[in-house]
C-alpha positions in Angstrom: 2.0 -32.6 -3.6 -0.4 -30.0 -2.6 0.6 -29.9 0.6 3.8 -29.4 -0.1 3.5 -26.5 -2.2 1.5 -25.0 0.3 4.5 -25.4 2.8 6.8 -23.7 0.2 4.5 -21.0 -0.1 4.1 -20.6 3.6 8.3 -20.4 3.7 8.7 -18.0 1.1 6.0 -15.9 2.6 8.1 -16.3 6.1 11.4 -15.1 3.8 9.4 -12.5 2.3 8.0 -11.0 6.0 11.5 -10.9 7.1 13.0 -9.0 4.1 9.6 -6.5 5.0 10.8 -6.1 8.2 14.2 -5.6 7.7 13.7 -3.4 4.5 10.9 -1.6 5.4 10.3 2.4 3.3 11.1 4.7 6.0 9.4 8.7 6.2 8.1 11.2 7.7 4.0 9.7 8.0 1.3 12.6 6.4 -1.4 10.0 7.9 -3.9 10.9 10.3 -5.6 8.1 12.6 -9.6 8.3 13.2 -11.5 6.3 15.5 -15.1 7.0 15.0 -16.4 5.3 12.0 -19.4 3.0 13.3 -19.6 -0.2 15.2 -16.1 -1.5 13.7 -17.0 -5.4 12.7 -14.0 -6.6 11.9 -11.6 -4.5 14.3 -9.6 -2.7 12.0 -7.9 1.0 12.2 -8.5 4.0 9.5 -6.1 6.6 8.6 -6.8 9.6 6.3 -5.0 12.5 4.3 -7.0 15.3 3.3 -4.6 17.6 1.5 -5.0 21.7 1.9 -5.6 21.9 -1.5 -8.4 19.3 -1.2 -11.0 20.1 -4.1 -15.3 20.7 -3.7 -17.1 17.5 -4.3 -13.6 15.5 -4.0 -12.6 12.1 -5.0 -12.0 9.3 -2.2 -9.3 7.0 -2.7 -9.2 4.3 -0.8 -6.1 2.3 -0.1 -5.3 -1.4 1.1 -1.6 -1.9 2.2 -0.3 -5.4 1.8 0.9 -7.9 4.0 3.7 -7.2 6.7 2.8 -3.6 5.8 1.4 -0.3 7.5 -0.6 2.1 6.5 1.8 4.9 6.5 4.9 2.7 5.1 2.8 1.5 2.2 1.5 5.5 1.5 5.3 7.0 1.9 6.9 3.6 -0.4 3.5 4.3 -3.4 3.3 7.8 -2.7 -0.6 8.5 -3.0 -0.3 11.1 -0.5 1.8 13.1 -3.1 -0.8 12.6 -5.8 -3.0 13.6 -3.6 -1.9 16.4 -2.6 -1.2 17.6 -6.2 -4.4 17.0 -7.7 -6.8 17.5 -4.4 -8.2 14.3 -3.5 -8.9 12.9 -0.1 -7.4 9.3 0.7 -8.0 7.0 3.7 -5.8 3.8 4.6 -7.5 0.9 6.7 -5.1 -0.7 8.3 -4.8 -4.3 9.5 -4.5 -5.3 13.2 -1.9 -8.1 14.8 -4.9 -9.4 16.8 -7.0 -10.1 13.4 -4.0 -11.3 10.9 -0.5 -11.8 12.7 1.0 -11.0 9.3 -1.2 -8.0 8.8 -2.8 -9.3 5.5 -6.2 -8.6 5.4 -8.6 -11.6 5.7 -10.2 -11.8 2.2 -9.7 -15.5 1.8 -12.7 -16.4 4.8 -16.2 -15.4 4.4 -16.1 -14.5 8.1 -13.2 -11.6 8.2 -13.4 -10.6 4.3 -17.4 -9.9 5.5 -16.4 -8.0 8.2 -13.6 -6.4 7.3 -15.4 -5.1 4.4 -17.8 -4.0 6.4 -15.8 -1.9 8.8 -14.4 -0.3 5.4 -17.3 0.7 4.4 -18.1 2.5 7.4 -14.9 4.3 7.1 -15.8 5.3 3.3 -19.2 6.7 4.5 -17.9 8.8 7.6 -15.0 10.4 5.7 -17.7 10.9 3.0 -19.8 12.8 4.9 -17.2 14.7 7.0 -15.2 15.8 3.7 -18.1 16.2 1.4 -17.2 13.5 -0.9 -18.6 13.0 -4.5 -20.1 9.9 -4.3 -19.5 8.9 -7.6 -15.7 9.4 -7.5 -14.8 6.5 -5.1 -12.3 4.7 -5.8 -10.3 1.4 -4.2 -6.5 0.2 -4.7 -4.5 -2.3 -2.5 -1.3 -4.4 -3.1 -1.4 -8.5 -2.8 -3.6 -9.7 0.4 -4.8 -5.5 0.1 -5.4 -6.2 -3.8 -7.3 -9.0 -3.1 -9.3 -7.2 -0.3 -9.8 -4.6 -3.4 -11.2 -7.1 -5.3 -13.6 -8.0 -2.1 -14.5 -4.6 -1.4 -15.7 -4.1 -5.6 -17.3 -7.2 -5.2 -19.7 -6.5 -2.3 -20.4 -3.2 -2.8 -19.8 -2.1 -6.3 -22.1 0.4 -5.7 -19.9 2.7 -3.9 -17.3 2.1 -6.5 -16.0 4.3 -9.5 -13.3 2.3 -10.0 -10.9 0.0 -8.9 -7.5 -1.1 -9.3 -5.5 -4.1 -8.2 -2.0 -4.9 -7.8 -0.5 -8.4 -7.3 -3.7 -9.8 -5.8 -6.0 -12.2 -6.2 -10.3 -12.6 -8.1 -13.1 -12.2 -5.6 -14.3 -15.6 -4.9 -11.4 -17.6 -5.7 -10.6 -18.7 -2.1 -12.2 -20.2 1.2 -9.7 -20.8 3.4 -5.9 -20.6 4.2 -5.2 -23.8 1.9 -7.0 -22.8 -0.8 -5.7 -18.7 -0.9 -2.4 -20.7 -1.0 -3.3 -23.1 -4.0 -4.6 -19.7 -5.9 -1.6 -17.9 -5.0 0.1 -20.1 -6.8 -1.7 -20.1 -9.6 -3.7 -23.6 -9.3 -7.2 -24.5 -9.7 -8.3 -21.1 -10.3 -12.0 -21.1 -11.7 -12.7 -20.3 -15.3 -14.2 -16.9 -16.9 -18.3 -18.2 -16.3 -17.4 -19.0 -12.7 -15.5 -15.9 -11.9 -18.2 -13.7 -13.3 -20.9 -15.4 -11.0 -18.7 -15.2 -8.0 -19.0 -11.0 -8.1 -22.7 -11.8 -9.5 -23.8 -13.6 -6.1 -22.1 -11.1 -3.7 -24.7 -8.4 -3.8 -27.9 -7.1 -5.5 -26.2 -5.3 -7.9 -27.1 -5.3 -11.2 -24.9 -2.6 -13.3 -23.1 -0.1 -14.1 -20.0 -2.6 -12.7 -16.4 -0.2 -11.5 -13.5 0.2 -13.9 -10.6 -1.8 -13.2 -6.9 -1.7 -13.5 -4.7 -4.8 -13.2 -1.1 -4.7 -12.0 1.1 -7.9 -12.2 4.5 -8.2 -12.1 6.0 -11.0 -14.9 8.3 -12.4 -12.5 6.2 -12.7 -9.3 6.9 -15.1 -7.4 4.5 -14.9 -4.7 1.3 -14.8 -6.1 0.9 -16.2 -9.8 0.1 -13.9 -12.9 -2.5 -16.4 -13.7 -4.2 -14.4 -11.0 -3.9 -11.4 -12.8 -5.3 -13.1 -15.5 -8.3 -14.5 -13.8 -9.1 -10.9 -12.8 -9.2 -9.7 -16.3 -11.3 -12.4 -17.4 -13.6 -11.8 -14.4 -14.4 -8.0 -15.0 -14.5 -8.2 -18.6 -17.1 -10.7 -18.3 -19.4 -8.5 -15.8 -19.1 -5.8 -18.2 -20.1 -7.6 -21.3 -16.8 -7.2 -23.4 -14.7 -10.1 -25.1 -11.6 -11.8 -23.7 -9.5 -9.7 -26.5 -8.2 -6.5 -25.4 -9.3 -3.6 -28.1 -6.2 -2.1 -27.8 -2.4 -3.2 -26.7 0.5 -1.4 -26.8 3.8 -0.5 -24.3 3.8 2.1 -21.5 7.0 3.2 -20.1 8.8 -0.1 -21.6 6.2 -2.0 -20.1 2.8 -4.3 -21.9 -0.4 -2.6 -21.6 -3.8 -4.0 -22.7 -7.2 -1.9 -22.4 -10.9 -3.0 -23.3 -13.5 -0.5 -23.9 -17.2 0.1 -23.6 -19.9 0.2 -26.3 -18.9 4.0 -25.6 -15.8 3.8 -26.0 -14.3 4.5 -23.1 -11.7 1.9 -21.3 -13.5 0.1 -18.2 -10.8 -2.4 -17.6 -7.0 -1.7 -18.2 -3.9 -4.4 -17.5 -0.3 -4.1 -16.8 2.2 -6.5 -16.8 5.5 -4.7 -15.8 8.4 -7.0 -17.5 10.6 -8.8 -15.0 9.3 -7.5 -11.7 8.7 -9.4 -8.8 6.7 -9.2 -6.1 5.7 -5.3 -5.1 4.4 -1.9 -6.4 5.6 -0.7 -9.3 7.5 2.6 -8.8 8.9 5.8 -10.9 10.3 7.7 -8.3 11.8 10.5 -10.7 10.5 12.6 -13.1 6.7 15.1 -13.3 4.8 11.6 -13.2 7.3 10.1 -10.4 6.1 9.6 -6.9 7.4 7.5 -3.3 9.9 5.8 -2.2 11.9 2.0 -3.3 11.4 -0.6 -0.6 10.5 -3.7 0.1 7.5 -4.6 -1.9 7.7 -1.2 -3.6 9.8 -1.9 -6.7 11.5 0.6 -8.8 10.3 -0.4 -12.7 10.7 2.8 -14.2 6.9 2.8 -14.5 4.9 4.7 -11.4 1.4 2.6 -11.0 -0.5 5.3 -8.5 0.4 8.2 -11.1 -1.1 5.5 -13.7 -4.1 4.3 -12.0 -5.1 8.1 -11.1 -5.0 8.3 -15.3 -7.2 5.6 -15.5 -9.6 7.0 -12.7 -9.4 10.9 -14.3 -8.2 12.1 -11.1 -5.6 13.8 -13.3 -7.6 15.2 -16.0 -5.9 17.9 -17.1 -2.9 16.1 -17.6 -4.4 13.4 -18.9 -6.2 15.8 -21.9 -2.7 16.9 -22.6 -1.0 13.7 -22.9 -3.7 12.4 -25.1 -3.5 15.3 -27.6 0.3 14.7 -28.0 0.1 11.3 -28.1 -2.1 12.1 -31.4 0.4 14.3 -32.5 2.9 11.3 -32.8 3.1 9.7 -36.5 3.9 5.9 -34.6 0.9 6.8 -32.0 -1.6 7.9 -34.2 -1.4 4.6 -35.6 -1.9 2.9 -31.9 -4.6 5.0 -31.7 -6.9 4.6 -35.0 -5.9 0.4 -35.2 -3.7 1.0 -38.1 -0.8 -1.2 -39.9 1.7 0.6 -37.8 3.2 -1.6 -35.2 3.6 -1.3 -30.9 7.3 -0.5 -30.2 9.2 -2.5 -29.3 6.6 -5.3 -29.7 6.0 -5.8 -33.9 2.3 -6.7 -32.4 -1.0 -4.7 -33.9 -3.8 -3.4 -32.1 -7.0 -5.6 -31.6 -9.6 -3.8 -32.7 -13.1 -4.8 -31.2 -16.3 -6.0 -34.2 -18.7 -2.6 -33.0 -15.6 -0.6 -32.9 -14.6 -0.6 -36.8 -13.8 2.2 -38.9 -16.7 3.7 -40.8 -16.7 2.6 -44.3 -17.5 6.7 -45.5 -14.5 8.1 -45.7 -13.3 10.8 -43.3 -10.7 13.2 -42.5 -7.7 11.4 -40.9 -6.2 14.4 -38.8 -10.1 14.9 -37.6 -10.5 11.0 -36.7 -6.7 10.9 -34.5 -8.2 13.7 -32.7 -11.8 12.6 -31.8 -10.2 9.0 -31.0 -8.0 10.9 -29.1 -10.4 12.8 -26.9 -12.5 9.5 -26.5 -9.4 8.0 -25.4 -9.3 11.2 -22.5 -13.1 10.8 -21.9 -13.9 14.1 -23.3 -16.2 13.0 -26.0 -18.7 10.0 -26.3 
């Protein structure tokens, strides 16, 4: 039986290179190629963007393209080189050679290649940091499928370097050795429970804390790699942070389930998406003042654009962020997503989860004052 899912999955991935190749996002690449970022381990190639309008002390995003992909197809189909130009981050894209992965997917399921591959990234990260006067502590790493996964390596085994993550149709560090077994996880077997996930990250480096945000993509109808994996994920990084397996808050975003869970602080540290009858890709708005890229194969129009999203979570779009936030409070069915009230998620009839150190204060207060501080701690502009 095993072996026969594994061929299935091996044929549909063979269906799915094909409808890459032959449906590929076409454009005009804003990518740069560098060469000299250290010793190279694991033999990859780096591409950058740094916009004109790049910022002092600038954020690095860092992002992993998927199987079948390029580095420049996967920027012009998720558009993180518009986002980055707006907002004035730098970005750099490893890319994946034939001569390591003849599907281009980056080696995260062998100890051997996700080692070095990670390795080779991290040299890139440190060059470009030091060439474009990075802020170390806005770092950030984002890939789709065999690139999520790689995220999920990369946050793993130096978390360190990381603000922040984010992870789309991919995989939990640890859950694979091997070609068989990345195939039986894909498909959502035999995938290690909460204790086991969180000592997987735990034994990849010295590190001992603060642990990266995280942001979870998954599409419900993916048929490549299993939304148990998404799962999995959650579990894991809500574990190395400390926080339950219930979300503290849930609501819809764009039509589409969200779940947050927050720090003793207040502040979200992992978010997840599950993006309502999509398959397997990168969820896309191309329209509209949050809109960004290009449809494709893998890069799915949902109505809901993930990199405008996922720069949200990271603050990379502050300003907008404070702005949203405020109007959100300014909502009557909001306000009551916001403070945990009575007032149901639209289109759901669900009601927030509202974490034990996170209840109301039993002295009364001013209810227009508390929508507005929870709003601002929602924003990260007050503790």
């Amino acid at each position: 039986m095993l072996m026969r899912n594994i061929s299935d999955t091996i044929a549909h991935f063979s269906a799915l290179r094909k409808a890459a190749m032959n449906g590929g996002v076409h454009g005009e690449s804003r990518l740069t190629e560098i060469s000299e970022f250290g010793t190279n381990p694991g033999s990859l190639r780096a591409h950058v963007y740094i916009p004109p309008s790049l910022s002092k002390r600038a954020a690095l995003v860092v992002v992993l393209h998927g199987c079948t992909q390029t580095a420049s197809g996967y920027d012009i189909g998720s558009g993180w080189s518009d986002m980055a130009e707006r907002h004035g981050f730098a970005l750099l894209f490893p890319e994946q050679q034939a001569q390591n992965n003849p599907n281009l997917c980056f080696n995260w399921f062998t100890k051997a290649g996700s080692g070095r591959e990670a390795a080779s990234i991290r040299q890139m990260i440190e060059t470009i940091s030091a060439e474009q006067d990075i802020d170390p502590s806005r770092v950030f790493v984002t890939g789709l499928s065999a690139g999520g996964a790689m995220t999920a390596v990369m946050l793993a085994t130096y978390p360190e370097v990381f603000a922040g993550g984010a992870v789309i149709a991919g995989l939990p560090y640890g859950s694979a050795e091997g070609v068989p077994q990345a195939l039986e996880r894909m498909r959502g077997h035999n995938i290690a429970e909460r204790g086991k996930l969180e000592r997987f990250v735990r034994r990849a480096s010295a590190h001992r804390g603060p642990w990266p945000k995280l942001s979870v993509w998954h599409g419900s109808s993916d048929a490549t790699v299993a939304a148990a994996n998404a799962d999995a994920l959650v579990e894991q990084w809500t574990a190395l942070h400390g926080l339950q397996s219930l979300p503290a808050r849930r609501e819809t975003v764009d039509g589409h389930i969200r779940r947050a869970w927050l720090d003793r602080k207040g502040q979200e540290v992992v978010e997840d998406y599950r993006i309502l009858g999509m398959g397997h890709g990168t969820p896309l708005k191309t329209t509209g003042d949050d809109g960004c890229g290009r449809s494709g194969a893998f890069m799915l129009e949902v109505g809901i654009s993930s990199t405008y999203r996922i720069c949200r979570f990271w603050k990379l779009i502050e300003r907008e962020a404070r702005t949203d936030t405020l109007a959100i409070a300014r909502d009557k069915e909001k306000i009551g997503e916001l403070v945990g009230s009575d007032v149901p998620l639209a289109n759901e009839g669900r009601h927030l989860q509202t974490r034990p150190h996170q209840e109301p204060s039993p002295t009364p207060r001013n209810p227009v004052r508390k929508v507005i501080e929870d709003a601002l701690r929602s924003a990260g502009l007050m503790p």
